[in-house]
DSSP file (Angstrom, degrees, kcal/mol; ACC not computed):
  #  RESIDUE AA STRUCTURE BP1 BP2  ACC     N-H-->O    O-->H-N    N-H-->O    O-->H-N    TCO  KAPPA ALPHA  PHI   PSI    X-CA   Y-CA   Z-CA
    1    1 A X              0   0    0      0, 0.0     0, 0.0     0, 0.0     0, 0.0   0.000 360.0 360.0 360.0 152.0 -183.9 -110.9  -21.6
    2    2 A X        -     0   0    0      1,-0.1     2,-0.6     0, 0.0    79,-0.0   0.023 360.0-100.8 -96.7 178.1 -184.0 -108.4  -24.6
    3    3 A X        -     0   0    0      1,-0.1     5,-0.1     2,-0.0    -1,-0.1  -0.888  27.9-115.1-116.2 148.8 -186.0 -105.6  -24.9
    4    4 A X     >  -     0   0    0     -2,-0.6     4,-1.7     1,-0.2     5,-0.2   0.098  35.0-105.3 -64.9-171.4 -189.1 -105.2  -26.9
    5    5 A X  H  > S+     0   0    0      1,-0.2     4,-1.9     2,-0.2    -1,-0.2   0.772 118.4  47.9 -88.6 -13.8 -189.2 -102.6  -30.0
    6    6 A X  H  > S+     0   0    0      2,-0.2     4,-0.6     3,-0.1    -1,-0.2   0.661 110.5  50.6 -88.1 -11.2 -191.3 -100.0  -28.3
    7    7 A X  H  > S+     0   0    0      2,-0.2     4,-2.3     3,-0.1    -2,-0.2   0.875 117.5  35.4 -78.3 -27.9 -189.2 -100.2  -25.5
    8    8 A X  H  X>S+     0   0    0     -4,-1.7     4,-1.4     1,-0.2     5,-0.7   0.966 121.2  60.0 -79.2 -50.3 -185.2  -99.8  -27.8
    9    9 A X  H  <5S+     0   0    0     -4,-1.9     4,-0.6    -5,-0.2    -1,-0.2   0.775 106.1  39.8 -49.7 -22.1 -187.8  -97.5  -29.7
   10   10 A X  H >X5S+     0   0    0     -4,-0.6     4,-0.7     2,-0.2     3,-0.6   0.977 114.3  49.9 -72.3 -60.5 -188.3  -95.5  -26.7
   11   11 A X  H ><5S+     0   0    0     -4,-2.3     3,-2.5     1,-0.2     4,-0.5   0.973 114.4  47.9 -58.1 -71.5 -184.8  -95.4  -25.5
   12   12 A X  G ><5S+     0   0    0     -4,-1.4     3,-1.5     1,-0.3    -1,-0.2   0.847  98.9  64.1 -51.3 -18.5 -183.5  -94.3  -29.2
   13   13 A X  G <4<S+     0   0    0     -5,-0.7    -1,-0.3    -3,-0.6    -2,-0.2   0.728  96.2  62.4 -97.3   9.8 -185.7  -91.8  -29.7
   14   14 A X  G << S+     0   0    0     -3,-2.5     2,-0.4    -4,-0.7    -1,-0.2   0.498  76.1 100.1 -86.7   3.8 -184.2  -90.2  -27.0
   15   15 A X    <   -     0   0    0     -3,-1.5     2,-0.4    -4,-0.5     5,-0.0  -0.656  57.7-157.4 -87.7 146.4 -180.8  -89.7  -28.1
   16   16 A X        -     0   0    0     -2,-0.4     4,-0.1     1,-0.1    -3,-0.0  -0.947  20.9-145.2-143.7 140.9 -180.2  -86.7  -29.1
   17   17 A X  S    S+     0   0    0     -2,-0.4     2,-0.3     2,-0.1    -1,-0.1   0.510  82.0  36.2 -48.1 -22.4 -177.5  -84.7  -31.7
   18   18 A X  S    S+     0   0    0      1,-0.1    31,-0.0    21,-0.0    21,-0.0  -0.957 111.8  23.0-137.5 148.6 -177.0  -81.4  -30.2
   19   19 A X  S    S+     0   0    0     -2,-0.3    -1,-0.1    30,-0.2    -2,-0.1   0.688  79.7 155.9  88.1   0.7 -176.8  -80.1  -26.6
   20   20 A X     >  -     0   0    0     -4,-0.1     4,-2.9     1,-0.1     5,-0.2  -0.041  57.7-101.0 -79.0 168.4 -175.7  -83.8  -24.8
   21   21 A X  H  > S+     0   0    0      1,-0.2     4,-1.6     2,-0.2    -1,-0.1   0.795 123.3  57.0 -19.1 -66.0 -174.0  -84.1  -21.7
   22   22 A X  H  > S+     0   0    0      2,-0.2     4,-2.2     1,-0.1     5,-0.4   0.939 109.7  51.8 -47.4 -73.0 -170.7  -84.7  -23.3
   23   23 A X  H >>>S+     0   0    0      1,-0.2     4,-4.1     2,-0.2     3,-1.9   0.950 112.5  40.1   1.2-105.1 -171.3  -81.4  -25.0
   24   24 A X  H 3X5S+     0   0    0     -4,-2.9     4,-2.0     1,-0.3    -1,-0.2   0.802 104.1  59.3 -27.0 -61.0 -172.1  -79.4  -22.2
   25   25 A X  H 3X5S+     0   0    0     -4,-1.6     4,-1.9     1,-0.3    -1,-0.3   0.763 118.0  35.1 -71.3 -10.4 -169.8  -80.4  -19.6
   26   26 A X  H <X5S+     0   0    0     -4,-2.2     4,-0.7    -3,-1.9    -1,-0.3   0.703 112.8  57.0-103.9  -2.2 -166.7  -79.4  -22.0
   27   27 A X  H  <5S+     0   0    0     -4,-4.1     4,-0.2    -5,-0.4    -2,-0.2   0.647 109.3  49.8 -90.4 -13.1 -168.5  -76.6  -23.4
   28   28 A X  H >X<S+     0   0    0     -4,-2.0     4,-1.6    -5,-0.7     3,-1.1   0.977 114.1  44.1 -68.3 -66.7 -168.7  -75.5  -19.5
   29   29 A X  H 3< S+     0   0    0     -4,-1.9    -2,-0.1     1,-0.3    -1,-0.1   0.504 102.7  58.4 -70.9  -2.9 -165.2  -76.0  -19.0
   30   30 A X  T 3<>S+     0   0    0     -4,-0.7     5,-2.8     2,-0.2    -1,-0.3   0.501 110.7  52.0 -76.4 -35.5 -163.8  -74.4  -22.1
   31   31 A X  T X45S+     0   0    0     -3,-1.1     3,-3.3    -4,-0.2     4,-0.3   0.902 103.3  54.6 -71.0 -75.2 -165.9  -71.1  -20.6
   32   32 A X  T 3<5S+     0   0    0     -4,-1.6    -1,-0.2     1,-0.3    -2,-0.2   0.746 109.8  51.6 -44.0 -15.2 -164.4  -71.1  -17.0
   33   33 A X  T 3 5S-     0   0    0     -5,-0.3    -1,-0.3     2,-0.1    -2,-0.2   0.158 122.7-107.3-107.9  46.5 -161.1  -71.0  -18.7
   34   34 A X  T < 5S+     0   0    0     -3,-3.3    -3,-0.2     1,-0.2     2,-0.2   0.402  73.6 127.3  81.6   3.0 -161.8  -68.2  -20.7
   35   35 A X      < -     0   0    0     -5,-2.8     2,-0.3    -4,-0.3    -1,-0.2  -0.399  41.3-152.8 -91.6 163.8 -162.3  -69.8  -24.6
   36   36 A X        -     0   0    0     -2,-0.2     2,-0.2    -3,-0.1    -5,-0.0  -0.935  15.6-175.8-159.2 139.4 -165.3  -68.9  -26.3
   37   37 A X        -     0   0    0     -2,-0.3     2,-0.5    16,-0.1    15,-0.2  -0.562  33.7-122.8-150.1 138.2 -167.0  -70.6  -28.8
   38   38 A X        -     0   0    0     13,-0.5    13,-2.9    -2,-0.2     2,-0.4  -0.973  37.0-139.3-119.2 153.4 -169.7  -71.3  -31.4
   39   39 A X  S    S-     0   0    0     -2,-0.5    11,-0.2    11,-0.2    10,-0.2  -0.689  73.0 -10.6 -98.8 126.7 -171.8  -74.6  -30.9
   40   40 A X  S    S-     0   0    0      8,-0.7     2,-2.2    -2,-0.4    -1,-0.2   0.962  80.4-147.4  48.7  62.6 -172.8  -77.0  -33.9
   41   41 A X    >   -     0   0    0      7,-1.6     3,-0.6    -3,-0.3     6,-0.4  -0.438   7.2-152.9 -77.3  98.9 -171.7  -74.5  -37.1
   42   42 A X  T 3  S+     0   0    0     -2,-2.2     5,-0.4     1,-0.2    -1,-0.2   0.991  85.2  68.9 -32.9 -89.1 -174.0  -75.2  -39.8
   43   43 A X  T 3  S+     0   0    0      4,-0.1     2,-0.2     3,-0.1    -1,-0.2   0.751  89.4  75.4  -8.2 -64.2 -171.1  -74.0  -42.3
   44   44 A X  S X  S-     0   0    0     -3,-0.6     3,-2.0     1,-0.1     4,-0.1  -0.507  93.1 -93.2 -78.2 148.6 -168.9  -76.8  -41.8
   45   45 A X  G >  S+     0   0    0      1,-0.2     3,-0.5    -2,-0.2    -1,-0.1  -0.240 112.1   4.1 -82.1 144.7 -168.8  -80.2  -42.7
   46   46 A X  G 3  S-     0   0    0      1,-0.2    -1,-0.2     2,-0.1     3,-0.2   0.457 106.9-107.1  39.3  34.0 -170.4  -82.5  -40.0
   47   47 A X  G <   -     0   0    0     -3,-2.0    -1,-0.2    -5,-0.4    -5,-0.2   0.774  44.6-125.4  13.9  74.9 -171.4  -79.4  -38.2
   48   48 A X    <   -     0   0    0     -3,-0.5    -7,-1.6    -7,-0.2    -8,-0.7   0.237   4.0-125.7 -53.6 140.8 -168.9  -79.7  -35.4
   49   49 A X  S    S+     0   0    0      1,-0.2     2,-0.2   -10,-0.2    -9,-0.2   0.739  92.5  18.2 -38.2 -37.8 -169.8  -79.6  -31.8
   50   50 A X  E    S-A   59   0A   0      9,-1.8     9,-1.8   -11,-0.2     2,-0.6  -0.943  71.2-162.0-150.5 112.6 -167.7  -77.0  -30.7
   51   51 A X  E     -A   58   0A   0    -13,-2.9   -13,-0.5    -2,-0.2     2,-0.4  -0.785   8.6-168.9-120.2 111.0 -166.0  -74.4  -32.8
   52   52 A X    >   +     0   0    0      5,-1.6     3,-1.9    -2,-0.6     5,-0.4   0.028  12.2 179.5-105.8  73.0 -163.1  -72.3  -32.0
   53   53 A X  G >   +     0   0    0     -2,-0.4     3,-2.6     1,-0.3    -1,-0.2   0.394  69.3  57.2 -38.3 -57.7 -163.0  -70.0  -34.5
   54   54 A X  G 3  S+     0   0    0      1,-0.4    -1,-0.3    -3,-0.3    -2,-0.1   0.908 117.7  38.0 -30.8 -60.7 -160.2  -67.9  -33.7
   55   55 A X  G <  S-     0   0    0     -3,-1.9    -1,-0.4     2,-0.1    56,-0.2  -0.108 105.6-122.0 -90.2  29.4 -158.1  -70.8  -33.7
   56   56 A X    <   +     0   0    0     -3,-2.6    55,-2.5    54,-0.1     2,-0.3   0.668  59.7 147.4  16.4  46.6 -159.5  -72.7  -36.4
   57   57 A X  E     - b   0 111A   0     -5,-0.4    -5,-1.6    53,-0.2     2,-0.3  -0.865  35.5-156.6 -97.5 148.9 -160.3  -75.8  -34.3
   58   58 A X  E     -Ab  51 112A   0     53,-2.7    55,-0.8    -2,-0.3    -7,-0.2  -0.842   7.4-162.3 -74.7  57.6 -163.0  -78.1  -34.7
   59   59 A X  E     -Ab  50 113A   0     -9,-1.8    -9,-1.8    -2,-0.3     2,-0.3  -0.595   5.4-175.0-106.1 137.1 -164.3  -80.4  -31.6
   60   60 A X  E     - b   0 114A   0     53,-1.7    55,-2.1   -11,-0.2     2,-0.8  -0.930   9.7-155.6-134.8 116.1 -166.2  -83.2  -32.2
   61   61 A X  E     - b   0 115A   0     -2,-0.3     2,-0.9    53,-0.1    55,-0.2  -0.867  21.2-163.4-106.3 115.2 -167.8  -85.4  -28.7
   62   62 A X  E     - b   0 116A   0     53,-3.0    55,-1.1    -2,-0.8     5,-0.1  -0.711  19.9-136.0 -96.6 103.5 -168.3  -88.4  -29.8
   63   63 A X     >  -     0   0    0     -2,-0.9     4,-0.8     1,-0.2     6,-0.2  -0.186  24.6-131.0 -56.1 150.1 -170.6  -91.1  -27.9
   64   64 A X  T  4 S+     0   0    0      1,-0.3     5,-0.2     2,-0.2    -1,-0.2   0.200 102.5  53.7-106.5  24.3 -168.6  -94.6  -28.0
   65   65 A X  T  4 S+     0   0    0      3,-0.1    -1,-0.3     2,-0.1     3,-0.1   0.702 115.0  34.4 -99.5 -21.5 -171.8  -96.4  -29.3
   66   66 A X  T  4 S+     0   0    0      1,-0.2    -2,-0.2    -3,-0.1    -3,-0.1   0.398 119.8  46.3 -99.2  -5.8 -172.5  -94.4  -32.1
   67   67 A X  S  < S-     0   0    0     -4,-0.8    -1,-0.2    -5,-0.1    -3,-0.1  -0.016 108.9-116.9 -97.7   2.0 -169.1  -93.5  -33.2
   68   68 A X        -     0   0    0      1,-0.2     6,-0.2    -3,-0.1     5,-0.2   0.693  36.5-171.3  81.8  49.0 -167.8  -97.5  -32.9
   69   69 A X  S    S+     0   0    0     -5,-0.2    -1,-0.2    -6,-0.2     5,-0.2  -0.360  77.3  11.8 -59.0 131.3 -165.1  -96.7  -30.2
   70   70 A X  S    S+     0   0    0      3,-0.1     4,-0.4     1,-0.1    -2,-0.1   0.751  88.2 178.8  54.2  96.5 -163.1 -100.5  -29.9
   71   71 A X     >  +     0   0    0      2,-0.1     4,-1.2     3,-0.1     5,-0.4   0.543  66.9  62.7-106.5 -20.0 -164.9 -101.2  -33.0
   72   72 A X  T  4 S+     0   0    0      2,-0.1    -2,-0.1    -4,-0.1    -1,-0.1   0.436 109.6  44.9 -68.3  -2.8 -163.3 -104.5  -33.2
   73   73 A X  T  4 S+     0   0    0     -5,-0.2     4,-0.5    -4,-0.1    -2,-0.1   0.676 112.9  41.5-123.9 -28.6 -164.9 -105.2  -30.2
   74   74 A X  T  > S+     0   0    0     -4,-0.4     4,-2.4    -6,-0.2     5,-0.3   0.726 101.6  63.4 -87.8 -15.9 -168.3 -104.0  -30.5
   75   75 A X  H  X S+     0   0    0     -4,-1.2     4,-4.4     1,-0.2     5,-0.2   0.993  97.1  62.0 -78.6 -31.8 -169.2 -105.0  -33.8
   76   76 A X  H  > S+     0   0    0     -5,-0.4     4,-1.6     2,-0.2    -1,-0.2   0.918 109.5  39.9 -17.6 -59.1 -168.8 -108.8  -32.6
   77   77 A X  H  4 S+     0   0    0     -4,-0.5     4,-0.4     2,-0.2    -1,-0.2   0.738 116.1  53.6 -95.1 -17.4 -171.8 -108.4  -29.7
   78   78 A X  H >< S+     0   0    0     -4,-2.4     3,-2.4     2,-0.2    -2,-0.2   0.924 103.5  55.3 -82.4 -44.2 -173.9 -106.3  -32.4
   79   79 A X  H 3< S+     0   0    0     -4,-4.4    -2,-0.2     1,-0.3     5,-0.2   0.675 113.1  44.6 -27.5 -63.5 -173.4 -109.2  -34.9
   80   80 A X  T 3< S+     0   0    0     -4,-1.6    -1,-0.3    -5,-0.2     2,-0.3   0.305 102.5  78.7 -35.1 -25.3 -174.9 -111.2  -32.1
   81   81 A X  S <  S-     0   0    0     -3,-2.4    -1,-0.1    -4,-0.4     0, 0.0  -0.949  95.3 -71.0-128.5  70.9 -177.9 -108.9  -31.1
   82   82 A X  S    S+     0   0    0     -2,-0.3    -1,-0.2     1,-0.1    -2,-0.0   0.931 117.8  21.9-112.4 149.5 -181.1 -108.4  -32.5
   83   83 A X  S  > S+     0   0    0     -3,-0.1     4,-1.5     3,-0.1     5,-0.2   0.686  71.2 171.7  63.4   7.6 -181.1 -106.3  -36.1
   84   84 A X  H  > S+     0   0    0      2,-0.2     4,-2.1    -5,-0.2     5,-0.1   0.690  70.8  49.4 -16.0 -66.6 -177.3 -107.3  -36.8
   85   85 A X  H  > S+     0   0    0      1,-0.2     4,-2.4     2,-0.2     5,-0.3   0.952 115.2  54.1 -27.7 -78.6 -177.3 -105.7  -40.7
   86   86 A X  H  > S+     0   0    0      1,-0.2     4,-3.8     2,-0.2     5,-0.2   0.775 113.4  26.6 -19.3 -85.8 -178.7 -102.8  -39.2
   87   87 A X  H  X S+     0   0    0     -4,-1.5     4,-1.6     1,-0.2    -1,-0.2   0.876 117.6  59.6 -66.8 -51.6 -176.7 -101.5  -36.4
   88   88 A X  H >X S+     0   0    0     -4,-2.1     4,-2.3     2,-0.2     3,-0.7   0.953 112.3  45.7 -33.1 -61.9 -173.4 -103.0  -37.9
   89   89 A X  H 3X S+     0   0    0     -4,-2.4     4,-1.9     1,-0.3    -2,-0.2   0.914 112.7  48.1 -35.5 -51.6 -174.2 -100.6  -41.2
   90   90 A X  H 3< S+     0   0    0     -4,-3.8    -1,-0.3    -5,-0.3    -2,-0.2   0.687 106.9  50.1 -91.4  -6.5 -175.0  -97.7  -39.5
   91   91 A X  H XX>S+     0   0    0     -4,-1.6     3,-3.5    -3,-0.7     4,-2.0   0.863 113.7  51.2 -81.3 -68.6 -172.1  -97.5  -37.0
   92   92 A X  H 3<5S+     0   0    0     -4,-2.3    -2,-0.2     1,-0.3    -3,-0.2   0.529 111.7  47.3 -56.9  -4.9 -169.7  -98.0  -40.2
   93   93 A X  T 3<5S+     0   0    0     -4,-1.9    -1,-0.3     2,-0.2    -2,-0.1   0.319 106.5  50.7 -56.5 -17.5 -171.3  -95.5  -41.7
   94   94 A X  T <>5S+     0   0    0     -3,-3.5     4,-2.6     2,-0.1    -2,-0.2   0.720 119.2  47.1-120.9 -61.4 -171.2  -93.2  -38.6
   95   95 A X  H  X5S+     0   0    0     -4,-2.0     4,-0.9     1,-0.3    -2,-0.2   0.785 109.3  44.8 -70.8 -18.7 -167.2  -94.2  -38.8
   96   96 A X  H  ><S+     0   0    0     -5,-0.6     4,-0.8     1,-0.2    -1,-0.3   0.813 112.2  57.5-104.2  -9.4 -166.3  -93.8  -42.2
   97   97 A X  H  > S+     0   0    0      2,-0.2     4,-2.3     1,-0.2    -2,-0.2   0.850 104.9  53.6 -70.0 -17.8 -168.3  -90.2  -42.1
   98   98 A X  H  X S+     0   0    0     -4,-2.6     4,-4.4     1,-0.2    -1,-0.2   0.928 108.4  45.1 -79.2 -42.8 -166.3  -89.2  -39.5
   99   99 A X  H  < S+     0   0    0     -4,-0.9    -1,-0.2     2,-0.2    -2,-0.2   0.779 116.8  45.7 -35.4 -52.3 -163.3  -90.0  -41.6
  100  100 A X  H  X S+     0   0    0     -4,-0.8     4,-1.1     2,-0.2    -2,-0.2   0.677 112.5  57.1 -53.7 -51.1 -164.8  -88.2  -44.5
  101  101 A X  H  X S+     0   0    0     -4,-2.3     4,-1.6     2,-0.2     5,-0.4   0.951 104.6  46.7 -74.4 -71.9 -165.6  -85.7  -42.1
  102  102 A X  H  < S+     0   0    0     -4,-4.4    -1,-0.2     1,-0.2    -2,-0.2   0.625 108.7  48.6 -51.7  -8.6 -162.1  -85.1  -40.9
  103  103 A X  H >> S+     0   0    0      2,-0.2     4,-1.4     3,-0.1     3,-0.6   0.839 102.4  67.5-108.6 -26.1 -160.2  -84.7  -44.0
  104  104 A X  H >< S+     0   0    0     -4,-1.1     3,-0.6    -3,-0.3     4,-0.3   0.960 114.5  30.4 -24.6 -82.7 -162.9  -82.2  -45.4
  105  105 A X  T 3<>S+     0   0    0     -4,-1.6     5,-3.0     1,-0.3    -1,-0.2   0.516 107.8  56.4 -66.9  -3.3 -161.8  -80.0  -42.8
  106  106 A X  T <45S+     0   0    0     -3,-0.6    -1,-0.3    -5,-0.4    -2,-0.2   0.665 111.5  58.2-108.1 -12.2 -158.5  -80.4  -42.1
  107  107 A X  T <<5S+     0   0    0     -4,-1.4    -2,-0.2    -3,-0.6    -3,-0.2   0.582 100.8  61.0 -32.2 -39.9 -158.6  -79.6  -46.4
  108  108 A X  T   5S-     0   0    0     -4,-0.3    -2,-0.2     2,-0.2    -3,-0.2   0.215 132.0-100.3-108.8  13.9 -160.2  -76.6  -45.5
  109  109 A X  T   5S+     0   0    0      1,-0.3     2,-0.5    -3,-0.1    -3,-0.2   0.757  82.3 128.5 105.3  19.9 -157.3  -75.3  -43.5
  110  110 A X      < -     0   0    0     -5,-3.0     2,-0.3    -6,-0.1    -1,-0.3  -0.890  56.4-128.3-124.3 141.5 -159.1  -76.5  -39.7
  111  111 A X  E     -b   57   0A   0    -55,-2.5   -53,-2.7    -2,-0.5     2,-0.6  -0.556  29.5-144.5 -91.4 144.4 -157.4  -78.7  -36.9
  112  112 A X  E     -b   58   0A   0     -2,-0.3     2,-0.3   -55,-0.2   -53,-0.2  -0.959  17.7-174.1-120.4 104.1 -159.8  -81.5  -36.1
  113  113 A X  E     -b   59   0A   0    -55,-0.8   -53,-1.7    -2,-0.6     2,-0.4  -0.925   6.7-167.3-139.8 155.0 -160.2  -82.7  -32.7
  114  114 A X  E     -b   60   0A   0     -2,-0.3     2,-0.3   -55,-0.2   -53,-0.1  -0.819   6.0-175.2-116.2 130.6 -162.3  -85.8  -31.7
  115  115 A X  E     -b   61   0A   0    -55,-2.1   -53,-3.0    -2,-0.4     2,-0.7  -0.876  22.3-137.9-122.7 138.2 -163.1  -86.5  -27.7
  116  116 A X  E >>  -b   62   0A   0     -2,-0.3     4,-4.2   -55,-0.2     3,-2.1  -0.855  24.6-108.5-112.6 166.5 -164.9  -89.5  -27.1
  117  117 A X  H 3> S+     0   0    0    -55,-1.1     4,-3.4    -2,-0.7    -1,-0.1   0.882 110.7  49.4 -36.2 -66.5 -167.8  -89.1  -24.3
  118  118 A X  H 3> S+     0   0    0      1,-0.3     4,-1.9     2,-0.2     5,-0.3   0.769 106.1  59.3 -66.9 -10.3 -166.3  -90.9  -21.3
  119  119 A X  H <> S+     0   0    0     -3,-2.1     4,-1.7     2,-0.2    -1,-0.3   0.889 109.4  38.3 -60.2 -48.3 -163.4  -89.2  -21.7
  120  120 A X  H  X S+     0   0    0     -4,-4.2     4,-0.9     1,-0.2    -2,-0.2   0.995 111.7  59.3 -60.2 -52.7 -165.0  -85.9  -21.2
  121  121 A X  H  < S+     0   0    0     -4,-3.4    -1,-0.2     1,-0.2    -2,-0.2   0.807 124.5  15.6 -36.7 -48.1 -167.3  -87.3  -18.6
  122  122 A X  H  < S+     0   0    0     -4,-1.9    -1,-0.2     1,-0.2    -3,-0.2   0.522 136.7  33.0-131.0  -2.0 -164.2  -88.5  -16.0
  123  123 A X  H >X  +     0   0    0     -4,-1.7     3,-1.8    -5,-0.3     4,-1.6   0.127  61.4 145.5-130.0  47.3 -161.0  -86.6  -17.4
  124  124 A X  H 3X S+     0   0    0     -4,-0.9     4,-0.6     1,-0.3    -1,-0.1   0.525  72.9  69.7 -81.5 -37.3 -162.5  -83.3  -18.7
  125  125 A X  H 3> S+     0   0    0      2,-0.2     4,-3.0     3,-0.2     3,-0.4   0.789  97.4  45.1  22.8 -75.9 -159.0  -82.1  -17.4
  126  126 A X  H <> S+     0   0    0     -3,-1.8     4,-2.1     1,-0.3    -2,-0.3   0.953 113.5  53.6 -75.0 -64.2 -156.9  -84.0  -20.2
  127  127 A X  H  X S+     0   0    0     -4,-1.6     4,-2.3    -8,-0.3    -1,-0.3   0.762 102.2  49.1 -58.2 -23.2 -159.2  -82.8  -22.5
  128  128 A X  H  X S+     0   0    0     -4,-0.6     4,-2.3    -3,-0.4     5,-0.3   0.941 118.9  50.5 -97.9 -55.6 -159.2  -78.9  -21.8
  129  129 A X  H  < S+     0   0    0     -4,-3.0    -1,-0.2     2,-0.2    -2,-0.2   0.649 101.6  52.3 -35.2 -39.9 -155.6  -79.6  -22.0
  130  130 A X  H >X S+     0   0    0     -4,-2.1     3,-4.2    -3,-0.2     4,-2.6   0.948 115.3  45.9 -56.4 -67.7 -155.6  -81.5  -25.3
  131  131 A X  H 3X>S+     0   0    0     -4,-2.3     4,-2.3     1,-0.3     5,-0.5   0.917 114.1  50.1 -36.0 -63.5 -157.6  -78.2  -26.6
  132  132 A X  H 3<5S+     0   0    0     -4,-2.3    -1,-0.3     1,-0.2    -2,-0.2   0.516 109.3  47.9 -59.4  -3.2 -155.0  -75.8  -24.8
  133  133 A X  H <>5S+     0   0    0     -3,-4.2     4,-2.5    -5,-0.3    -1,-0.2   0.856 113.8  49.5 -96.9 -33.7 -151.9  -77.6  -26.3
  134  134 A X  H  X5S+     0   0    0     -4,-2.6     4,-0.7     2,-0.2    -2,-0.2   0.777 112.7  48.5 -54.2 -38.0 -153.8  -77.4  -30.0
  135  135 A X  H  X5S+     0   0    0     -4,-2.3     4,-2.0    -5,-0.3     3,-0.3   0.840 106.9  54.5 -76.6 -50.0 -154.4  -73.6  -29.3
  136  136 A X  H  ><S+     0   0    0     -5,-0.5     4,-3.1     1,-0.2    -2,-0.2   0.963 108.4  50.7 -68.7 -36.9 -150.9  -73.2  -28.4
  137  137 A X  H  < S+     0   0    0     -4,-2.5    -2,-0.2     1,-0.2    -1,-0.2   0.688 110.7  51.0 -65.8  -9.9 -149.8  -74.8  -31.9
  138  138 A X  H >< S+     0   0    0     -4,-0.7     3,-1.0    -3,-0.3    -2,-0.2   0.939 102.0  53.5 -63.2 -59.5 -151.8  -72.7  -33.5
  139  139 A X  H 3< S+     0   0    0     -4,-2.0    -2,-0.2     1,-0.3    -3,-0.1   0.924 113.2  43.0 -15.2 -82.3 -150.7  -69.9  -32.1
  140  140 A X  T 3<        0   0    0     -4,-3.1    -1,-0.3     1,-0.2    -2,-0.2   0.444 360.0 360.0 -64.8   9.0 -146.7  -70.7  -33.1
  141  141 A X    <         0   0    0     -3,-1.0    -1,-0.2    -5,-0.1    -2,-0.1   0.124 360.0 360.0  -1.4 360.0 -148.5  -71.6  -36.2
């Protein structure tokens, strides 16, 4: 059975852009190994999550409903789903900014990388790694 519109209204207007889980727990684990950081830089195009400045990287966490993770596979069940136009639009919108988003900076001279949520969530590992291999090409620049 679906949900009414004050109930999805309730539940969306709880998501929120800055400060999420995803966030956090890799902006936690980025500290214990010694990186340091500025959060959601106004300056830059799609004000990236996580900035390492030093190293000109960019980190983006991207939630897989709102970023269209398997997008061949979710836009199918939104077709299906109450508000279809809607929600289809605004995830390919979501996807092609991100697109938009990434060649802006990586224009402006900045390595771009994009984590999606459950990845941080259950291999936050792999990612700190991902970051540390990026850092190390930088480096040999």
């Amino acid at each position: 059975m679906g949900r009414s519109k004050e109930q999805t209204y309730k539940i969306m207007s709880g998501v929120h852009s800055e400060n999420t889980n995803i966030e956090v727990k890799l902006r936690k684990a980025l500290w214990e190994k010694g990186y340091r950081y500025r959060k959601n830089v106004k300056e830059l195009p799609g004000k990236p999550d996580i900035v390492l400045t030093k190293y000109r990287i960019a980190i983006f966490c991207d939630s897989e409903f709102w970023h269209g993770k398997d997008w061949e596979v979710l836009r199918p069940k939104l077709e299906k789903g109450s508000n279809p136009d809607f929600w289809v639009n605004k995830i390919e919108r979501n996807r092609q900014r991100d697109s938009r988003i990434n060649k802006e900076l990586l224009f402006l001279g900045w390595t771009v990388i994009r984590f999606w949520g459950t990845d941080i969530l259950k291999k936050t590992d792999e990612c700190i790694e991902v970051i540390e291999e990026t850092v190390f090409d930088c480096l040999l620049g």
